[in-house]
N, C-alpha and C positions, 0 to 999 in steps of 0.2 A: 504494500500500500504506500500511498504520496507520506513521506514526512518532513516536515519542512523547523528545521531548529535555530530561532533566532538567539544571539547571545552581544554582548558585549555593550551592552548598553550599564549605566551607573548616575551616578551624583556627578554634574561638572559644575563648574563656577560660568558664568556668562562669560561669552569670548572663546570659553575651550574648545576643546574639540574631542570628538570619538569615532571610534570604527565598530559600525557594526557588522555582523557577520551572519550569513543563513546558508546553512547547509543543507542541502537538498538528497533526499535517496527515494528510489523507487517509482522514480520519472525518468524520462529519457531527457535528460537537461539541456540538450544541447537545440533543443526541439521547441521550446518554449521563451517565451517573453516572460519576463521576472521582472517584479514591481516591490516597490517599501511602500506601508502605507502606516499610517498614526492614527492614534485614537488620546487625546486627552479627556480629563475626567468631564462628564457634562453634555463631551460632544460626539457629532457622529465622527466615525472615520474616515478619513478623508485620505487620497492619494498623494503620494509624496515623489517617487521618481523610477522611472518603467529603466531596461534596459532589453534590448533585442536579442536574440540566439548571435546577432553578426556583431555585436555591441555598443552598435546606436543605443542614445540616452535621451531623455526627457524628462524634464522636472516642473513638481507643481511653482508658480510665479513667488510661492512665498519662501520658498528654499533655494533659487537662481542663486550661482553665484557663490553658496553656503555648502552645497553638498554636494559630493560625486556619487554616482552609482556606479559600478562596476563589477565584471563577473571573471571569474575565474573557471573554463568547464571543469580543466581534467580536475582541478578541488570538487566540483560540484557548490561551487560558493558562489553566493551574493554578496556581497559588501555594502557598503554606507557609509562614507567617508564625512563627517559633518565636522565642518570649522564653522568658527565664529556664531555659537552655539548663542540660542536668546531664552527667557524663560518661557515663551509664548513655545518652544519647540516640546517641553515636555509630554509627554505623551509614551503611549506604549508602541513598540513599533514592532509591526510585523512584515515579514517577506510571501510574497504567493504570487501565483501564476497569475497573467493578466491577458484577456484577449485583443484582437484589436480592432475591436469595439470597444474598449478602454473597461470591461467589464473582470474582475477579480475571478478564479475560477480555484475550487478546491475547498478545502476545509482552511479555516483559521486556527493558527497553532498558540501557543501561549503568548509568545509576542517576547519581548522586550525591554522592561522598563528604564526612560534615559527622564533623568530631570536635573533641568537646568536652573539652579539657583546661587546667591550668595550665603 
């Protein structure tokens, strides 16, 4: 079955930066569009940044500039590259398939918790 494990997310101070990471098994990885998306408390989830099987990238307008996506296959990894971290970024972040019809496909796994405070 799809497992998708997000990890590296923590406490940073406004300004920091973190990498996150999602490992993928039990998909043909190399075959799929892979997306980060966030959920802060209160709100819905919202999309944060797609990458391609070829590794074209996309990002929502409020992370431009702040975050990189990138994938590694033969890891079976996603990545999340976030600098210049705000507190507005806190949120649980998860990695999952996306089509493109810009729709999330799969089960949602635990996610990731990143928050950014002083």
């Amino acid at each position: 079955q799809v497992q998708l494990v997000e990890s590296g997310g923590g406490l940073v101070q406004p300004g920091g930066s973190l990498r996150l990471s999602c490992v993928a098994s039990g998909i043909t990885f190399t075959s799929y569009r892979m997306a980060w998306y966030r959920q802060a408390p209160g709100k819905q989830r919202e999309w944060v940044a797609t990458v391609t099987s070829g590794g074209t990238t996309n990002y929502a307008d409020s992370v431009k500039g702040r975050f990189t996506i990138s994938r590694d296959n033969a890891k079976n990894t996603v990545y999340l590259q976030m600098n210049s971290l705000k507190p507005e970024d806190t949120a649980v972040y998860f990695c999952i398939r996306r089509t493109t019809a810009g729709f999330p496909f799969g089960s949602w796994g635990q996610g990731t918790q990143v928050t950014v405070s002083s």
